[in-house]
N, C-alpha and C positions, 0 to 999 in steps of 0.2 A: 118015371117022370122026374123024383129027382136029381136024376144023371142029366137030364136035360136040363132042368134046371141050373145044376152045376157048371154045365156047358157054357150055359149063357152067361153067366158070372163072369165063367174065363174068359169070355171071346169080349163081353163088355170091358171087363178090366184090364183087356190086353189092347182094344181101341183106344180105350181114355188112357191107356199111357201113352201110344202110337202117338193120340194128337196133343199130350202133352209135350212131346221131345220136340214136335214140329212147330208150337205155340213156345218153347225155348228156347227156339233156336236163336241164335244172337241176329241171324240174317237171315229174311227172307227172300232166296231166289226165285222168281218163277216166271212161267210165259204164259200172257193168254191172248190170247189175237195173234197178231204180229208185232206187239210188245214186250220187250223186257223189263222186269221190274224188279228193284231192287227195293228193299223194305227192311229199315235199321230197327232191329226190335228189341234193345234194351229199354224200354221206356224209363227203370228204375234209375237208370244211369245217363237219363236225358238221352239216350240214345249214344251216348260216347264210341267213338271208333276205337277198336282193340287189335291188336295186331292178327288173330284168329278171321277178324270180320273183313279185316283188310286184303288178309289173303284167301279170301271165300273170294271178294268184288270182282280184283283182277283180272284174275280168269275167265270170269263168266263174262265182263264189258270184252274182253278177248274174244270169247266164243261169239258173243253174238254179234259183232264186229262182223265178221265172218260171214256170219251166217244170212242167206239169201233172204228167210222167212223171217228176218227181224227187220223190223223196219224202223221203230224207233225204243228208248231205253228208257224209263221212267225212276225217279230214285224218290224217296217220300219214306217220313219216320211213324214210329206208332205211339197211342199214349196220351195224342193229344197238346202233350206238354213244348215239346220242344223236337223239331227235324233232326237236330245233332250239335249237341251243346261242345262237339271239340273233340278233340284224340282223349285218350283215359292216360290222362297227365301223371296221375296218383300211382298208377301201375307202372310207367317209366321211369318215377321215380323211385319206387321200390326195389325196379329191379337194378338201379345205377348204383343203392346201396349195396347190392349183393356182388355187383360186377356182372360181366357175362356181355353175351351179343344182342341182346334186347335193345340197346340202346342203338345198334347201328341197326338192326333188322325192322325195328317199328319204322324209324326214320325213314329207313330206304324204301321198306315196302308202300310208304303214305304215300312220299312224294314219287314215285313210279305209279300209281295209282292215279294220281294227281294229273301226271301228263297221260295216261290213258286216257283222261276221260278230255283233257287238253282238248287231243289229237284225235278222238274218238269218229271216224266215216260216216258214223248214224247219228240222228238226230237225236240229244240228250237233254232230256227233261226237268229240272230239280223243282220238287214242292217243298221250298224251302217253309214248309207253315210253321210257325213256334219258335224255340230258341234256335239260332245259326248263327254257331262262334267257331272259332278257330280251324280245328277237323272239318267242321262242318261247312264250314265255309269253302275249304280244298273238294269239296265232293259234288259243290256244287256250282261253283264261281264259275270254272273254265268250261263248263258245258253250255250248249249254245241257250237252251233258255230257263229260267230263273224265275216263276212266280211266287210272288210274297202273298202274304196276307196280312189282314190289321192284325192278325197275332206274332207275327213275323217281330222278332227281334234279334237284330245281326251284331256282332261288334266281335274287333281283333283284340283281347287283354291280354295278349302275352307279355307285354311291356313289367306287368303288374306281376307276375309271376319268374322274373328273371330270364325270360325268352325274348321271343321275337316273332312277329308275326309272319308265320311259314306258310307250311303250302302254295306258294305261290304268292303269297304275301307284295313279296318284292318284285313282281311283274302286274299285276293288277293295281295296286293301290297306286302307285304314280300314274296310272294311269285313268284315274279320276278326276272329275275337272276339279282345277285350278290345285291349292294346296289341302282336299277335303282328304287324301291318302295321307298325305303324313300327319295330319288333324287326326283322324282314325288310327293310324298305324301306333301315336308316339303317348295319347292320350287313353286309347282304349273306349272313346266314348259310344255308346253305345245306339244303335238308332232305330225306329220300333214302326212297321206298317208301313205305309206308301213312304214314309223317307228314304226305306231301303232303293223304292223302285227311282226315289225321285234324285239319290245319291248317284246312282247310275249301277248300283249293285243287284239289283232284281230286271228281269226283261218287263216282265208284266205283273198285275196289282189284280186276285181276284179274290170275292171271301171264302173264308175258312171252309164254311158248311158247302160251299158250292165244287170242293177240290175232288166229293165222290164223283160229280157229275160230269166234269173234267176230264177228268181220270178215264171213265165208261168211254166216253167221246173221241176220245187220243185214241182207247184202244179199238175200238168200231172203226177208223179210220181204214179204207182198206189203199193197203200198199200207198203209205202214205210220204209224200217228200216234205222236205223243211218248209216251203211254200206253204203247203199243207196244213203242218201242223201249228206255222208262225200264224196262217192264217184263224185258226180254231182259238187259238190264245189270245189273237184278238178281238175276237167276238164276244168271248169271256171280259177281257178287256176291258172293255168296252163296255156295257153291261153294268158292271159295278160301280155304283155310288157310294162308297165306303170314304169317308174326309174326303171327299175331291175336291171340298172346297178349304181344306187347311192350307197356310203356307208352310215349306219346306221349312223345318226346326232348324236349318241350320242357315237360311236366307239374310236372316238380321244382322246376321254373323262373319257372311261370309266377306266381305269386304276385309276385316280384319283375320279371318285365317289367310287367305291367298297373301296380305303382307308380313304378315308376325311370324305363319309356317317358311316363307322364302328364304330360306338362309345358306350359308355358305358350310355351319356346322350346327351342332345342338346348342355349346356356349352360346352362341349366337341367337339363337331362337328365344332360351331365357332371357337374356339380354334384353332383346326387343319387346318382350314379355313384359318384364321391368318397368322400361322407359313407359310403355304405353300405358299401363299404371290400371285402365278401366278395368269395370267388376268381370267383364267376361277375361280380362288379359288375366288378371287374377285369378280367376276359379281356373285357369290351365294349370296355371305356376302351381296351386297349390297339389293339381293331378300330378304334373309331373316329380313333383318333390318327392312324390311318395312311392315315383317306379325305378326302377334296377335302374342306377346311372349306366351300368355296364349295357344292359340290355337297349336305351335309348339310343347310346353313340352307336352300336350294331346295325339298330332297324335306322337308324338316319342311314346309315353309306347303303344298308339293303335298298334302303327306297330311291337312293340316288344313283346306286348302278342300276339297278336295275330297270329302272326307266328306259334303259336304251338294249337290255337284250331278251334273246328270248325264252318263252318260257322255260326251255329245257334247261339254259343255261342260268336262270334265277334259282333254276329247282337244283342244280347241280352247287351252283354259291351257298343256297339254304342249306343243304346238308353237310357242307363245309363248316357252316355256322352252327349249324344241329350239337355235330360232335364237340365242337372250340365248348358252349354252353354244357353239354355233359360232363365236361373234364373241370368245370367251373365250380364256385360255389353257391350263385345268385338264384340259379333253377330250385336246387332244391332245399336252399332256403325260403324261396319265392312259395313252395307247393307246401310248407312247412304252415307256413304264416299263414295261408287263404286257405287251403284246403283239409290241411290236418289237426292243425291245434287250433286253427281261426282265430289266430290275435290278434290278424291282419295290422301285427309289427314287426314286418321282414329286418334285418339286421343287414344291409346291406356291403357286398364287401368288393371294391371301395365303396366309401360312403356316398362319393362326391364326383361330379362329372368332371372336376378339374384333374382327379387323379386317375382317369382311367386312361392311360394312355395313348397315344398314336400307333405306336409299335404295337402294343397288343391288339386291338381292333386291328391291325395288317392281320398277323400272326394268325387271328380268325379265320380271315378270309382265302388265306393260303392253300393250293390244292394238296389234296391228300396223297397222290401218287396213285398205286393200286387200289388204294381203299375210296378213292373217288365214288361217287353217283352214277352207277353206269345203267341207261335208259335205252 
């Protein structure tokens, strides 16, 4: 009996580790219906994308692409806290101190990733519930639908970190009405539950607790078309009374972004910043005083080509940009300041938007040859 005993030990102790590697796993792929679902399960790291989790996604949005018995893709994070607070910045810049291919293989792997799910033939889902910044935002922006919730809090800070805002960055945000993308892009401001839906960044608006039931319903759908499942999203939709009677946080405003963001260059935008003198012209100025000049003059020309091409060719500029910023000193001074010593007193180098030149923001933007973006 106690052989038996013993037995059960092993075989207990050999399941509770079984479903420990499967409950750490960084990513959870699976299929149950005729759904794919992807599940970011770093919760300690707000769900951060790592170049490992990156190159788990691809493939599988691949396979199921494919595959006849999938019908639509679901993506959704764990923890509660946050969908995907952004790529794991801390790790990129670690390894840009060591040197090595990290730096071009995170980059290429995101943004290929990124037009997967772009260009993806089935219908893709994102529960953007919780934080949805930067990465995060690439995983979910370009798939065709987008539910927020009042936990939902989105915003591009790369500016604030000597980047820019990638993924796709530079194809989506000009294309937000009026000037609310370069508002977002140059500021980092951040915007929380139905503003995301009402900014035009979320498809639909339903609550948190209500996203198991969602979920169930998306995947009971049998052999389901975008019709289908636009239709299901709106009855959720629909449904919810969560602020529906709030005005848009950025309405009182917007008059003055569409003419203060309109500008010809970033000089420019201070400028009129300046002149117009009010407390909101003012709380910009003092945001932007305090991000990468280098990174601002970037995501301005980002946001200004990129208005007119397409996604592939934004994602192929961006990682032009990618590299120009790793060979830089702004980034990982930027990740220095915010993320590791948090004295949030980045050193910025140049100091000044007047010294970052024209020629070097070309220089940026220059194709790489071989080492291009190849999608």
């Amino acid at each position: 009996r106690l052989r038996a005993h013993n037995r059960l030990q092993v075989i207990l102790q050999h399941l509770k580790m079984s479903k420990r590697t499967e409950s750490t796993a960084e990513v959870l792929l699976e299929k149950k219906g005729g759904a794919g679902i992807i599940t970011l399960n770093r919760p300690k790291a707000l769900n951060a994308l790592n170049l490992s989790m990156i190159q788990q996604i691809y493939p599988q949005i691949k396979t199921w692409e494919q595959d006849p018995e999938t019908f639509l893709i679901i993506i959704k994070g764990t923890g509660g806290k946050a969908f995907c607070a952004g790529g794991d910045i801390r790790a990129i810049a670690e390894a840009g101190k060591v040197g090595g291919k990290m730096l071009q293989d995170f980059f290429r792997g995101e943004y290929r990733l990124n037009n997967a799910i772009g260009t993806c033939k089935k219908p893709y889902v994102a529960l953007i519930d919780g934080i949805t910044m930067g990465g995060g935002v690439g995983v979910s922006i370009h798939g065709h639908f987008r539910v927020a919730t009042e936990k939902t809090l989105f915003a591009m800070p790369e500016t604030a970190i000597g980047l820019f805002p990638d993924v796709g960055g530079g194809f989506f945000l000009p294309r937000l009405s009026g000037k609310i993308g370069y508002y977002l892009a140059l500021t980092g401001c951040r915007l929380k539950g139905r503003d995301v839906l009402k900014a035009g960044i979320a498809t639909h608006f339903v609550e948190s607790e209500k996203l198991p039931a969602l979920e169930k319903d998306l995947i009971a759908l049998k052999s389901p078309s975008k019709e289908k499942i636009a239709d299901l999203l709106n009855s959720y939709h629909m449904k919810c009374t969560v602020d529906q009677e709030k005005e848009f946080v950025l309405d009182e405003h917007m008059e003055k972004i569409n003419s203060l963001f309109s500008a010809n260059s970033m000089e420019e935008i201070v400028k009129k910043l300046k002149q117009d003198g009010s407390p909101f012209a003012m709380k910009q100025l003092e945001t932007l005083n305090k991000m990468s000049p280098t990174s601002l003059k970037l995501t301005f020309r980002q946001l200004r080509e990129g208005a007119s091409m397409s996604l592939q060719d934004v994602l192929r500029m961006e990682y032009r940009l990618s590299q120009a910023c790793m060979k830089g000193h702004d980034f990982f001074e930027g990740v220095r300041a915010v993320l590791i010593d948090k004295d949030q007193a980045p050193k910025w180098k140049p100091a000044a938007l007047e010294e970052v030149s024209d020629e070097f923001v070309d220089s940026c933007f220059k194709p790489l040859g071989n080492d291009d973006l190849k999608l």
